[in-house]
Residue frames relative to the residue before (quaternion, step in Angstrom):
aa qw qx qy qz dx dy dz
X 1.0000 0.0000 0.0000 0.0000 0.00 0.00 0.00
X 0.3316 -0.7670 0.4437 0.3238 3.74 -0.54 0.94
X 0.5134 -0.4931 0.6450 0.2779 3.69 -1.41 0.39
X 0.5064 -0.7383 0.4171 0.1565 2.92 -1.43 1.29
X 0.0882 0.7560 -0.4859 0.4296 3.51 2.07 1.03
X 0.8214 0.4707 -0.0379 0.3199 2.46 0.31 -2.24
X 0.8662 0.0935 -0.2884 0.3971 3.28 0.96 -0.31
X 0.0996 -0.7530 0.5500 -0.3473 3.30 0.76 1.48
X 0.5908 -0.4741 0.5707 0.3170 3.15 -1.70 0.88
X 0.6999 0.5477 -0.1764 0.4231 3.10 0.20 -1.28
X 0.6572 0.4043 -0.3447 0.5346 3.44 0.29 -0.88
X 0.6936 0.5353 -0.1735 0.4498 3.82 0.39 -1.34
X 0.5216 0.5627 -0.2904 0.5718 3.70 1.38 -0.99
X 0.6193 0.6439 -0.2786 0.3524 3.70 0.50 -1.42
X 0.6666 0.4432 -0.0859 0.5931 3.27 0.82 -2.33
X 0.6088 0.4258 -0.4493 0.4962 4.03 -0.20 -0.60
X 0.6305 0.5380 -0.3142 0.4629 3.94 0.43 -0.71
X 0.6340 0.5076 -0.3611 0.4583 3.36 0.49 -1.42
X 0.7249 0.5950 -0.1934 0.2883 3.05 0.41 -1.83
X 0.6606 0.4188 -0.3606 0.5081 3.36 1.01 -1.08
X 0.7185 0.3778 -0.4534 0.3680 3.59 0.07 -1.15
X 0.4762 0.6280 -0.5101 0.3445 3.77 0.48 -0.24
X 0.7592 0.3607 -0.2983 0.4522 3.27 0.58 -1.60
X 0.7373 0.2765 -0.3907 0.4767 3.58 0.55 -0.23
X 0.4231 0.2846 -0.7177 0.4742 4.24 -0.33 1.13
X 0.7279 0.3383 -0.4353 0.4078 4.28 0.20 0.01
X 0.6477 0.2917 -0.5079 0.4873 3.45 0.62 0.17
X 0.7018 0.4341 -0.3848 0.4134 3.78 0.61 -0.09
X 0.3675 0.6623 -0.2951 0.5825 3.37 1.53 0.91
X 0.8212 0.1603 -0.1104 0.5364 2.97 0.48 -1.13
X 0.4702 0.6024 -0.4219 0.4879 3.63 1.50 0.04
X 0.5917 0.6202 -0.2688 0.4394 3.84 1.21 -1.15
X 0.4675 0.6662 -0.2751 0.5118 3.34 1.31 -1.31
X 0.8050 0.4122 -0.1054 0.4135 3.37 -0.42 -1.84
X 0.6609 0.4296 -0.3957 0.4711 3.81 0.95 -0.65
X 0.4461 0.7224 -0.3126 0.4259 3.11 0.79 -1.19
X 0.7882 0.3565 0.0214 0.5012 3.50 -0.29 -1.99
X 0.5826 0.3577 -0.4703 0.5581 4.45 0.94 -0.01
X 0.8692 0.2953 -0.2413 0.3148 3.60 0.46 -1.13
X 0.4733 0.5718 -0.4456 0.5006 3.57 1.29 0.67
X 0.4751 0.7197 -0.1353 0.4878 3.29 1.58 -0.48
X 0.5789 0.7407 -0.1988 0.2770 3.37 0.93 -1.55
X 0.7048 0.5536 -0.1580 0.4145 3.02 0.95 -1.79
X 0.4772 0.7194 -0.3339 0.3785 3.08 1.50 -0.64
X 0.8434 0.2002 -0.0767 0.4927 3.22 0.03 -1.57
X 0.7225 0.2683 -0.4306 0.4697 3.67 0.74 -0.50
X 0.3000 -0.6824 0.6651 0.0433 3.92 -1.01 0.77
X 0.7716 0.3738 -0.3566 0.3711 3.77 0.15 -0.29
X 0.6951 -0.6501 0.2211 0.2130 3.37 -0.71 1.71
X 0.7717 0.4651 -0.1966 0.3866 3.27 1.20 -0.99
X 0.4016 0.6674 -0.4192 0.4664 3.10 1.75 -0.42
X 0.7455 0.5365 -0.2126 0.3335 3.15 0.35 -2.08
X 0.6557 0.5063 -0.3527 0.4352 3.55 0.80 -1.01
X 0.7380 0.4545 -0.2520 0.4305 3.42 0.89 -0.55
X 0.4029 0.7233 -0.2448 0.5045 3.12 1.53 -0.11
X 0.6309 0.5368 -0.2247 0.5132 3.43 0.98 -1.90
X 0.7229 0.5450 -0.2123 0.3678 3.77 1.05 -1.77
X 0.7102 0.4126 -0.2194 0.5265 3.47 1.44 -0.63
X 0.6719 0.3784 -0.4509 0.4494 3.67 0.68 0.09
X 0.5062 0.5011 -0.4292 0.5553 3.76 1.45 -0.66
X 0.7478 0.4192 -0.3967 0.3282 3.79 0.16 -0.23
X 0.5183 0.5868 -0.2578 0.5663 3.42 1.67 -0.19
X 0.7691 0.3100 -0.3334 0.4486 3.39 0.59 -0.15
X 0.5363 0.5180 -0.3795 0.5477 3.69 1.47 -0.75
X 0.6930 0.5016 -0.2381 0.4599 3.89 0.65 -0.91
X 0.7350 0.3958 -0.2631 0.4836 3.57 1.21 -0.42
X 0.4492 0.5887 -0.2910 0.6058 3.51 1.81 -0.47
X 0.7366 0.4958 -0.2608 0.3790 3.74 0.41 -0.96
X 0.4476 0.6137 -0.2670 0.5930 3.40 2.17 -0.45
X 0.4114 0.7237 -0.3827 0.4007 3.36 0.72 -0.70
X 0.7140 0.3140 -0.0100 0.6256 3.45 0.56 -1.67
X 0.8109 0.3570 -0.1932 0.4215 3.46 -0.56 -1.63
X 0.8343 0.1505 -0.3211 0.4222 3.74 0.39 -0.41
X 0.5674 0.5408 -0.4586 0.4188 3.50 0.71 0.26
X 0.9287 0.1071 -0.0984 0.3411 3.40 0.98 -1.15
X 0.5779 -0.5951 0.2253 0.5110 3.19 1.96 0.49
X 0.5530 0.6808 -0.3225 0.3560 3.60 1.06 -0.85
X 0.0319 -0.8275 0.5401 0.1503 3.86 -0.20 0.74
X 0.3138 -0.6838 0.6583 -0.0235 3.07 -0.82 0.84
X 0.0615 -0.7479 0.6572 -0.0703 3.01 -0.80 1.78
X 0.5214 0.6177 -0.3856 0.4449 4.25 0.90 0.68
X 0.3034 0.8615 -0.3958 0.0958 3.38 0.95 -0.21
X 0.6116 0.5196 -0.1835 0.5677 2.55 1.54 -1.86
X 0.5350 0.5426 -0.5209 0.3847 4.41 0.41 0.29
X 0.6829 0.4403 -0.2668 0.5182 3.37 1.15 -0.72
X 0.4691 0.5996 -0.4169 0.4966 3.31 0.86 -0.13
X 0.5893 0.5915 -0.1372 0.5330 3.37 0.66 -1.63
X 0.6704 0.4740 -0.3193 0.4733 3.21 0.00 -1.03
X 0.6872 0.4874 -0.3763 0.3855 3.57 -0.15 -1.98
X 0.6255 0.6634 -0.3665 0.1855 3.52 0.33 -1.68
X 0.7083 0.5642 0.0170 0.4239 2.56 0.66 -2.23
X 0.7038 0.4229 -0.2697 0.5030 3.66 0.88 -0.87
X 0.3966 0.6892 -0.3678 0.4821 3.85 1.15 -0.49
X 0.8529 0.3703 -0.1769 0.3226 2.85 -0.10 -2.17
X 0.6732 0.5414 -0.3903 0.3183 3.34 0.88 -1.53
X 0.6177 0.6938 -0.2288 0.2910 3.20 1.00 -1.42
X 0.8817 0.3080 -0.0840 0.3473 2.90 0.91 -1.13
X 0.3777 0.6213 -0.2231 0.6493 2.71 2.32 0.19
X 0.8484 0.1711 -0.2219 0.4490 3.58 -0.12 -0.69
X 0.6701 0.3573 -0.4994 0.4169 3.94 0.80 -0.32
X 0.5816 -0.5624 0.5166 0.2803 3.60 1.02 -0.91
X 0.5081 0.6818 -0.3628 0.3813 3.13 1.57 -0.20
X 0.6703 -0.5994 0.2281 0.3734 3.79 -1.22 -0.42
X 0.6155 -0.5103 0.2943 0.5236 3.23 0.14 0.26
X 0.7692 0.4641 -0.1831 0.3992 3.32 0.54 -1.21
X 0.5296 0.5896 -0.2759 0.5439 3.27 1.89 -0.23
X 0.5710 0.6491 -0.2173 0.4532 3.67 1.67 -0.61
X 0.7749 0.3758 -0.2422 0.4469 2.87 1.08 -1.82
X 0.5012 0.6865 -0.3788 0.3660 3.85 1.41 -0.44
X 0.6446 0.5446 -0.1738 0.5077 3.52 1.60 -1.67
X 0.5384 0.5197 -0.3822 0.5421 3.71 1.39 -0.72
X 0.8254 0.4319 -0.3129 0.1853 3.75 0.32 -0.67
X 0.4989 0.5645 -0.3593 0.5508 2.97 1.96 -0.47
X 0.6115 0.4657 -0.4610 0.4436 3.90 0.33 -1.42
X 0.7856 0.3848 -0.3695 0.3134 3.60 0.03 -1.15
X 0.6487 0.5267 -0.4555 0.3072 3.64 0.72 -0.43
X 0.5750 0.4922 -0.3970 0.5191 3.81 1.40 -1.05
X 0.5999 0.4281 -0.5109 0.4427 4.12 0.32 -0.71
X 0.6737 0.5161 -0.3997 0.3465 4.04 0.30 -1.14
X 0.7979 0.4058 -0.3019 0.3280 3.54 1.06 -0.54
X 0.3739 0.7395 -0.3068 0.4683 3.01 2.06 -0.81
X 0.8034 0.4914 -0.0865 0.3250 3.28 0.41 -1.60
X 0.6583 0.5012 -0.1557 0.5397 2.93 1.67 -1.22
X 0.5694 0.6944 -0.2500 0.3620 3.20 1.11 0.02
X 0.6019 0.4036 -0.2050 0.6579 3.10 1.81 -1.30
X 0.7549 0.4199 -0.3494 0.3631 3.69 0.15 -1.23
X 0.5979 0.6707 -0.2649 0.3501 3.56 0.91 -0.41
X 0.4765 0.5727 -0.4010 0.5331 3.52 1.91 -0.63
X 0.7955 0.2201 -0.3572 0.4372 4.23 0.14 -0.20
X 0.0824 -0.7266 0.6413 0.2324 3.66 -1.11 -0.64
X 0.6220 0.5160 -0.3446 0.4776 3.14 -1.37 -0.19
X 0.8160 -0.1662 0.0963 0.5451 3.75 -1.26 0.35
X 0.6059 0.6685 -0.2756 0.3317 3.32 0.88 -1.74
X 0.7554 0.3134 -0.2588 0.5139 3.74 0.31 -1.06
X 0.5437 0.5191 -0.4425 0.4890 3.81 1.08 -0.57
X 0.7102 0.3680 -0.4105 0.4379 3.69 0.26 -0.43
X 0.5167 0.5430 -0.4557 0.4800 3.69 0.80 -0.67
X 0.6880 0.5896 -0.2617 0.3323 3.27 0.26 -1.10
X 0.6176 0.6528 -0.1502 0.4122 3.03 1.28 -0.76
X 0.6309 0.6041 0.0047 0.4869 2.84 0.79 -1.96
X 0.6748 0.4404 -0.2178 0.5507 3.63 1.63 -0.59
X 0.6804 0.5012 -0.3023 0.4409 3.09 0.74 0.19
X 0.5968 0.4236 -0.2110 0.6480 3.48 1.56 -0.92
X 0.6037 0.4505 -0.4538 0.4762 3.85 0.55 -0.09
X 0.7132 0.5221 -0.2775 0.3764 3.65 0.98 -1.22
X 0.5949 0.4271 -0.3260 0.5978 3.94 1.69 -0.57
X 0.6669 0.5064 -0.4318 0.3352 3.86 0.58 -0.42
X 0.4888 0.5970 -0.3129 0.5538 3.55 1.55 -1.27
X 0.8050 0.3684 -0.2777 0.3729 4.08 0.09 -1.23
X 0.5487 0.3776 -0.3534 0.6569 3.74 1.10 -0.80
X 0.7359 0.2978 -0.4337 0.4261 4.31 -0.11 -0.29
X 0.7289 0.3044 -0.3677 0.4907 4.21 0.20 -0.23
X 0.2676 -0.7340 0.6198 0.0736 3.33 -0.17 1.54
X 0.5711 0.7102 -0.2740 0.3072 3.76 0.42 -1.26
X 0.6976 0.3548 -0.0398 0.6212 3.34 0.82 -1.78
X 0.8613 0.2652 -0.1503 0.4066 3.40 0.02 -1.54
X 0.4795 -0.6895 0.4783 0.2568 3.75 0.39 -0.74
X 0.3179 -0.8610 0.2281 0.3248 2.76 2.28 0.77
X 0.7580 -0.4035 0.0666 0.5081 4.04 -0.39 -0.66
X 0.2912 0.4894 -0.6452 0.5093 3.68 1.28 1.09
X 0.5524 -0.6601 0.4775 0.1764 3.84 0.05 0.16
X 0.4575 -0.7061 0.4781 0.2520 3.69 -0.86 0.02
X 0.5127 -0.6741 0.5206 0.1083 3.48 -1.02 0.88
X 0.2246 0.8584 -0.4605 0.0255 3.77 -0.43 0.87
X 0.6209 -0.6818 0.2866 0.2599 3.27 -1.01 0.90
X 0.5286 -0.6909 0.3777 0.3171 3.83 -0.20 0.72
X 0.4841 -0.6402 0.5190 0.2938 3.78 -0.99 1.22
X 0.8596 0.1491 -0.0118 0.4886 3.80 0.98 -0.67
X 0.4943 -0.7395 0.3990 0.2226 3.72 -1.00 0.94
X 0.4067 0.6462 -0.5760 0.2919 3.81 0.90 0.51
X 0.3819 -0.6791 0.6058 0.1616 2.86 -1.44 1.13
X 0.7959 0.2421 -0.4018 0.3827 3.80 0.83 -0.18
X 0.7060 -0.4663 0.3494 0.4026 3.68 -1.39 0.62
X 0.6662 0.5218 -0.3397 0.4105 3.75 0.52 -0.83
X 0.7352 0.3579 -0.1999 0.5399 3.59 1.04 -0.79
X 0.5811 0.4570 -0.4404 0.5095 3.29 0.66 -0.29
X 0.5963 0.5213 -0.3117 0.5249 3.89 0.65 -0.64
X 0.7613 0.4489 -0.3158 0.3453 3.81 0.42 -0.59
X 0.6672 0.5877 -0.2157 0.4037 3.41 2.02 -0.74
X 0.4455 0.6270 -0.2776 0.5757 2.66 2.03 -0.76
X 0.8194 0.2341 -0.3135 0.4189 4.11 -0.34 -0.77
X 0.4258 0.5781 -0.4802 0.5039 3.76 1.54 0.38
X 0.6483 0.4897 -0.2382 0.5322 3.52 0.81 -1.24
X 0.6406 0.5197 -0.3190 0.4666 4.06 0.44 -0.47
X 0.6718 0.6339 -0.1896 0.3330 3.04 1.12 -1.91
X 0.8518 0.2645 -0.1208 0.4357 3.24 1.20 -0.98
X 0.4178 0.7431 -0.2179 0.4751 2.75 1.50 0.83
X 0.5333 0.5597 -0.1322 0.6204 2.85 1.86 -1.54
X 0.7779 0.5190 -0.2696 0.2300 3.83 0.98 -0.51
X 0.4821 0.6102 -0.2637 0.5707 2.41 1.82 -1.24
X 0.8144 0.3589 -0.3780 0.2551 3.94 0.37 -0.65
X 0.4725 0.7157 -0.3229 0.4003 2.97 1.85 -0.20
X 0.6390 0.5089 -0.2059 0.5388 3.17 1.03 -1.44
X 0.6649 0.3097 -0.4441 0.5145 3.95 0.76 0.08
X 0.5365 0.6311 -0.3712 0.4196 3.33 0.47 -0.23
X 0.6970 0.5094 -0.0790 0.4985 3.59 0.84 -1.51
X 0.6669 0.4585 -0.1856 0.5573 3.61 1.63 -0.96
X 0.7749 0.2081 -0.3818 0.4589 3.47 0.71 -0.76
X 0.3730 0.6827 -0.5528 0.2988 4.13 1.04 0.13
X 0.7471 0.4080 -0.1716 0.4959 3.66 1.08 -0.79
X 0.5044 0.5008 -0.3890 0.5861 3.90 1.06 -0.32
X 0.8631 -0.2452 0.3841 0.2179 2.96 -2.54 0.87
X 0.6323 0.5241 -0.1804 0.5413 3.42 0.38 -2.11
X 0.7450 0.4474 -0.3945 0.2986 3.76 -0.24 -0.84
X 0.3971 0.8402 -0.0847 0.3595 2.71 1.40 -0.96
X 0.6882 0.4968 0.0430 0.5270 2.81 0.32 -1.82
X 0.7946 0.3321 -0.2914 0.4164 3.20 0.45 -1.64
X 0.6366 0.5697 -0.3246 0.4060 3.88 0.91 -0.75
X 0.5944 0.5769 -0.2060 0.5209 3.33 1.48 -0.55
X 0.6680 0.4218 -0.2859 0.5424 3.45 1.42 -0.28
X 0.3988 0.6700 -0.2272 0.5834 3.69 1.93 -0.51
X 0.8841 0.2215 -0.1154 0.3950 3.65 0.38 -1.09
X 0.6903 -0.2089 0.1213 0.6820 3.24 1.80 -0.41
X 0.2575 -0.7673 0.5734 0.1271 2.98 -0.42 2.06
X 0.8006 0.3002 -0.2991 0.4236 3.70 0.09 -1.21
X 0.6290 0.3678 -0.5667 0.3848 4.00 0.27 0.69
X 0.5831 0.4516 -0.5533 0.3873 3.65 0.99 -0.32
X 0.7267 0.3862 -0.4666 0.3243 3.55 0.55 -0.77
X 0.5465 0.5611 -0.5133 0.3508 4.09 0.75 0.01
X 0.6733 0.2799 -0.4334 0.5297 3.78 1.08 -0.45
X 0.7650 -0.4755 0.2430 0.3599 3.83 0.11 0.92
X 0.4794 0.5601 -0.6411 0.2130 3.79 0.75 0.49
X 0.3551 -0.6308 0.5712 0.3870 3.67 -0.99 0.51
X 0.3569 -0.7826 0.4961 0.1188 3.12 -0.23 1.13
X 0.5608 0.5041 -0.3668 0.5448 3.92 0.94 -1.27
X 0.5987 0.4467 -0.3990 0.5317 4.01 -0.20 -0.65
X 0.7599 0.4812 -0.4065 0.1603 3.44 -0.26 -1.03
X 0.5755 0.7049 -0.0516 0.4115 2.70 2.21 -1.81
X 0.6315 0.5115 -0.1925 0.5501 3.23 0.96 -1.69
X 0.6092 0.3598 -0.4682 0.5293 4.24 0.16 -1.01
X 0.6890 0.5428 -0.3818 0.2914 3.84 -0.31 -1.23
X 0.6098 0.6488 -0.2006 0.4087 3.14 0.99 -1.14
X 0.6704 0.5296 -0.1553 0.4959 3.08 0.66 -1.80
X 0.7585 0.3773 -0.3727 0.3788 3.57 0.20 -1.00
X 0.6311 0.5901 -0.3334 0.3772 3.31 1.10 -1.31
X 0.6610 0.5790 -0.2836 0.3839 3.16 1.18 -0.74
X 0.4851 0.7637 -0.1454 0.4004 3.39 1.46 -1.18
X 0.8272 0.2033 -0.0426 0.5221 3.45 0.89 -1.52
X 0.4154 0.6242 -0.4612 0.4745 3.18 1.58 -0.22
X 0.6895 0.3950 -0.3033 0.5259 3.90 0.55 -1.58
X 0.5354 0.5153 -0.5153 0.4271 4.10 0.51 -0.43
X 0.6744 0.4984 -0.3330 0.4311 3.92 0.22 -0.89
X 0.5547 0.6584 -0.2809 0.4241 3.44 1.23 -1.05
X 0.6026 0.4632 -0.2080 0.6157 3.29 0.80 -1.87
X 0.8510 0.1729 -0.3394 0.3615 3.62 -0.60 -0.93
X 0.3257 0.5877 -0.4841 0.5605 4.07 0.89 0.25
X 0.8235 0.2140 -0.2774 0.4461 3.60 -0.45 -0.87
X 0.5521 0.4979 -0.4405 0.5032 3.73 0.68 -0.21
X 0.6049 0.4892 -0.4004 0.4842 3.87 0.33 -0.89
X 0.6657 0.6197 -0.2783 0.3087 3.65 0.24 -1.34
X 0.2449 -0.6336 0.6559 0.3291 2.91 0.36 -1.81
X 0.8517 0.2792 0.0981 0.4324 3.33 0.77 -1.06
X 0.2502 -0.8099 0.5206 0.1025 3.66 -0.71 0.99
X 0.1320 -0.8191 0.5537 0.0713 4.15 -0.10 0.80
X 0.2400 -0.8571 0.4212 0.1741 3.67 0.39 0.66
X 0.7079 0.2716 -0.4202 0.4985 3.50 0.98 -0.41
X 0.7371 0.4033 -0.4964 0.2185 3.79 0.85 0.53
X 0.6839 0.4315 -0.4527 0.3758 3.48 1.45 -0.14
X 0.5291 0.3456 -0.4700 0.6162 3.90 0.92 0.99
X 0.3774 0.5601 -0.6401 0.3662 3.69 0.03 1.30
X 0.4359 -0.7739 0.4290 0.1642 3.31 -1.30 0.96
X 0.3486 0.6076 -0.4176 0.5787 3.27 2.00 -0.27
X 0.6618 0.3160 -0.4827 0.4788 4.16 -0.09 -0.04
X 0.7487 0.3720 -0.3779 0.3978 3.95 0.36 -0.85
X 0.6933 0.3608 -0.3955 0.4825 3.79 1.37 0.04
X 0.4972 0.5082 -0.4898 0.5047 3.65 1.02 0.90
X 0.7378 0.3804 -0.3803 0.4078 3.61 1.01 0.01
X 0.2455 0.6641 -0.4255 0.5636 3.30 1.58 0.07
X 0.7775 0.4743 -0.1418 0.3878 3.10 -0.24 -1.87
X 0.5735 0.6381 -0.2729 0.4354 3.69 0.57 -0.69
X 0.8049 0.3483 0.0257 0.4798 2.99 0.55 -2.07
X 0.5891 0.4486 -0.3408 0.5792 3.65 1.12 -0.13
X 0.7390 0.4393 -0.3303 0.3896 3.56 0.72 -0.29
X 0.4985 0.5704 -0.3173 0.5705 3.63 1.59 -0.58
X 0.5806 -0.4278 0.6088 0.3305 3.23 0.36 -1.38
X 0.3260 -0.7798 0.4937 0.2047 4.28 -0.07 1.10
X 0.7483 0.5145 -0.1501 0.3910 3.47 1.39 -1.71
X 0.5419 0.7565 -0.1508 0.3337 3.13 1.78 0.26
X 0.3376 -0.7121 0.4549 0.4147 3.83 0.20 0.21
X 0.5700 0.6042 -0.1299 0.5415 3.49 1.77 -1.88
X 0.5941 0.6167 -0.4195 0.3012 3.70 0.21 -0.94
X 0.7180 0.4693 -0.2769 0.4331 3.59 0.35 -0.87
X 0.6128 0.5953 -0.2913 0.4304 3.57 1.19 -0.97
X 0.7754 0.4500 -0.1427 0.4195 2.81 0.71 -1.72
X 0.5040 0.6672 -0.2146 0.5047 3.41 1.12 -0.43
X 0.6471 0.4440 -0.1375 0.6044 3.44 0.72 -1.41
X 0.7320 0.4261 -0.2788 0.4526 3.89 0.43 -1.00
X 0.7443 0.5007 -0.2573 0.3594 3.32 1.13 0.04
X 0.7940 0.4200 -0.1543 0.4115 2.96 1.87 -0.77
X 0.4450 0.6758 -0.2797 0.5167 3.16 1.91 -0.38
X 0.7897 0.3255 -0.3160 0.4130 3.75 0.56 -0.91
X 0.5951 0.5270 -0.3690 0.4817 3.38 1.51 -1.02
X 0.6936 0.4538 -0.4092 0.3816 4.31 0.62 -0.37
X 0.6236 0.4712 -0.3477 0.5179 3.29 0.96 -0.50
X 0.6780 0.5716 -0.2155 0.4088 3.59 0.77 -0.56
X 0.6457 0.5301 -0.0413 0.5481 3.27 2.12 -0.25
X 0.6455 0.5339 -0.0546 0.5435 2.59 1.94 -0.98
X 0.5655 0.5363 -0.2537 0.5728 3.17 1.31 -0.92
X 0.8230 0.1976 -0.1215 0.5186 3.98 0.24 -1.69
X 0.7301 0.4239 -0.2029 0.4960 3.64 0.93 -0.14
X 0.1442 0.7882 -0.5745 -0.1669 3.41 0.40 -0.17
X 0.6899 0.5729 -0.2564 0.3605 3.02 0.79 -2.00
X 0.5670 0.4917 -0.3196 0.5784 4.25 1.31 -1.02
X 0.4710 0.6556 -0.5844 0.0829 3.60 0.18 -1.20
X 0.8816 0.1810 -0.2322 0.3688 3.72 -0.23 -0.88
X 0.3429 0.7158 -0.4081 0.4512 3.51 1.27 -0.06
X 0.7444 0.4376 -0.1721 0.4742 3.26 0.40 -2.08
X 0.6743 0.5122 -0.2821 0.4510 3.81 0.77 -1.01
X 0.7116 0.4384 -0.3090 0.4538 3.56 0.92 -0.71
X 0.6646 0.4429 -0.3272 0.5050 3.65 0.74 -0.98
X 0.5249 0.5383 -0.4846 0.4471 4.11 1.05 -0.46
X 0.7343 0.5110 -0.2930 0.3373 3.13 0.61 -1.53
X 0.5826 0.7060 -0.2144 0.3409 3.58 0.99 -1.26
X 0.6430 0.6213 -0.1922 0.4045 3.06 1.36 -1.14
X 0.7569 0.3491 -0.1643 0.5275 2.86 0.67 -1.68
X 0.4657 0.5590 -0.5934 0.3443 3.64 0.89 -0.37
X 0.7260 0.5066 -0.3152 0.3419 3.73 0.44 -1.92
X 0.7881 0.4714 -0.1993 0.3419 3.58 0.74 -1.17
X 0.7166 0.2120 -0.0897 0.6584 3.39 1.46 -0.66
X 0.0816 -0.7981 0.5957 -0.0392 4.14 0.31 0.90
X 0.7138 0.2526 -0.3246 0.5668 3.87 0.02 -0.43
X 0.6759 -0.4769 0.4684 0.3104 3.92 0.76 0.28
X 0.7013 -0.5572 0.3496 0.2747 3.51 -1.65 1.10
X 0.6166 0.4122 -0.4174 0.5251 3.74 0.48 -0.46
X 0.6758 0.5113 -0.3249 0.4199 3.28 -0.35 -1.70
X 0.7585 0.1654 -0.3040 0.5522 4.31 0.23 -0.59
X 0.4241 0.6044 -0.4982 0.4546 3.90 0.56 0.40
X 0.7157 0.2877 -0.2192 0.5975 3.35 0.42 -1.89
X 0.5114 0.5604 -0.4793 0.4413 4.14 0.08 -0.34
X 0.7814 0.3752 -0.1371 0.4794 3.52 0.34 -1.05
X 0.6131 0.4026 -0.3296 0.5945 3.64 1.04 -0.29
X 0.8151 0.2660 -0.3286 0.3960 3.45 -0.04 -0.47
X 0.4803 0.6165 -0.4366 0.4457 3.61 1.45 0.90
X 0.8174 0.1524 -0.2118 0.5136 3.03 1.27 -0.60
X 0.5996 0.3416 -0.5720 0.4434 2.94 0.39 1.52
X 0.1116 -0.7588 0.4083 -0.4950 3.43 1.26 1.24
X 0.0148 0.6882 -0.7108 -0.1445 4.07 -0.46 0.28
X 0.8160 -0.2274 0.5201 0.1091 3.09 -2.00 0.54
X 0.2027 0.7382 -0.6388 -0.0771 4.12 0.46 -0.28
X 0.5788 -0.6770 0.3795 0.2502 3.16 -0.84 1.68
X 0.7034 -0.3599 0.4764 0.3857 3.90 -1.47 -0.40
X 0.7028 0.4197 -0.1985 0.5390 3.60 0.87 -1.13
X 0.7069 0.4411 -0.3013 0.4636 3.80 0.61 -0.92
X 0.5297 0.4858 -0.4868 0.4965 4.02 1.35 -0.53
X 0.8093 0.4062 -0.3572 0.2290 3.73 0.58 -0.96
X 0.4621 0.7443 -0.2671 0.4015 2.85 1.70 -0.57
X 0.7739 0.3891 -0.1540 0.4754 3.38 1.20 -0.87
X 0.4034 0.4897 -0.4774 0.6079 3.59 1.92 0.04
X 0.6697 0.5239 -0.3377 0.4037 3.63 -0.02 -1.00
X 0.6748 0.4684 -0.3660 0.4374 3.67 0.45 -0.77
């Protein structure tokens, strides 16, 4: 027999919630699915190389930008270094697969383990400050990770850069480019689909609880350091995976661009423009900024970052919590009833 706990507004208010966010991680499942399955697809209908290459640049920026959520929208902590793990991944691929001889695809597998124990290692030290403090650390990771590649000539090929072996055997550019945003594509799910899993688990929790108030969650017992360090790690994990499968596409590793902080403040950027608290935010973000820079770049060069900053700026001032979040604000205003004359007095009176 239930306890009148149990049947309480409140109690009942609690469960209706649960319920809902359940039903939406399964429509955002089966929405992940469907993205997944349009932009593996793509190649299909679009056929002209340059499209596609840009294509490759916008789904790789969706997963690094949705990985980078990992951290920044779960626990608030921005993280300007991203772009070291990037770096990193590359560089670990290539060497690997360069100096043992092994397959690539054996590299990119070795790139995911090395990069997950460095993300936690690391995440371990940078994770002891916050505030400005961990943004500079962050930093500082990214300019250690180009000094280390331009200083170990041996390994890295110092700043001539490093030669890597291709994930796939097309000889023309248009196909090689389509296998490549298939190969991203499903990538981009798998991180989505963690993302979407841990928003609804204990751990999320936690992590949002470390977002809204790090030192009371950790007084009612969340170990808060663990929470930080795992988040990290993964983000860190798929961040170096893009890396690895980036330097395979190329051919070619540029050290002073895949340690460049202008990539770890485009995933920021990305994810502040979608929306951080979002599963969608990073995507949607990413789908906006990849076609519109390259599209600048091409007829603008000389405007290109001007035009990209003062866009961005805009929407920062006019839309601050990000494009969904004022979308779904604005939708669920106007659909909002009217509260009649009688029901306002009714509710003074009460």
């Amino acid at each position: 027999m239930p306890s009148a706990i149990d049947a309480s507004p409140r109690s009942q208010t609690g469960q209706s919630g649960v319920v809902a966010q359940r039903r939406r991680q399964a429509w955002n499942y089966v929405a992940v699915l469907a993205l997944v399955a349009v932009l593996a697809a793509g190649p299909v209908v679009v056929t002209n190389s340059y499209y596609r290459y840009a294509g490759v640049l916008m789904v790789m920026y969706m997963v690094m930008a949705t990985s980078w959520n990992l951290v920044g929208g779960f626990t608030g902590y921005v993280s300007l270094g991203h772009a070291a793990f990037f770096g990193f991944g590359a560089y670990c691929t290539g060497i690997i697969a360069n100096e043992s001889r092994t397959s690539v695809i054996l590299a990119l597998l070795a790139t995911v383990g090395i990069c997950a124990v460095v993300g936690a290692v690391i995440g371990i030290v940078a994770l002891r400050v916050r505030g400005s403090s961990f943004v500079i650390v962050t930093i500082a990771l990214v300019y250690m990770g180009s000094l280390l590649a331009q200083g170990l000539r041996s390994l890295t090929g110092g700043s001539g850069g490093l030669d890597v072996a291709g994930l796939y055997s097309f000889s023309g550019r248009a196909a090689r480019h389509a296998a490549y945003i298939v190969t991203f594509a499903v990538l981009l799910g798998v991180v989505m689909w963690l993302w979407n899993f841990i928003d609804g688990t204990k751990f999320g929790m936690g992590l949002k609880a470390v977002r809204e108030d790090e030192d009371r969650a950790q007084s009612l017992g969340v170990n808060t350091t663990a929470f930080k360090v795992v988040a990290f790690a993964l983000s860190a994990t798929f961040v170096g995976s893009a890396g690895g499968i980036y330097a395979t596409w190329t051919g070619f590793i540029d050290p002073i661009f895949v340690f460049s902080v202008q990539i770890s403040a485009q995933l920021v950027l990305m994810s502040l423009l979608g929306g951080t608290r979002s599963l969608w935010g990073p995507v949607l973000g990413a789908a906006i900024i990849v076609p519109s820079s390259e599209f600048f770049l091409v007829n603008l060069p000389e405007y290109h970052l001007v035009t990209m900053g003062v866009m961005l700026g805009a929407v920062v001032l006019l839309m601050p919590n990000g494009i969904i979040a004022t979308l779904r604000r604005l939708w669920v205003r106007r659909r909002a009833p009217a509260a009649s004359i009688r029901e306002v007095a009714g509710a003074v009176g009460a």
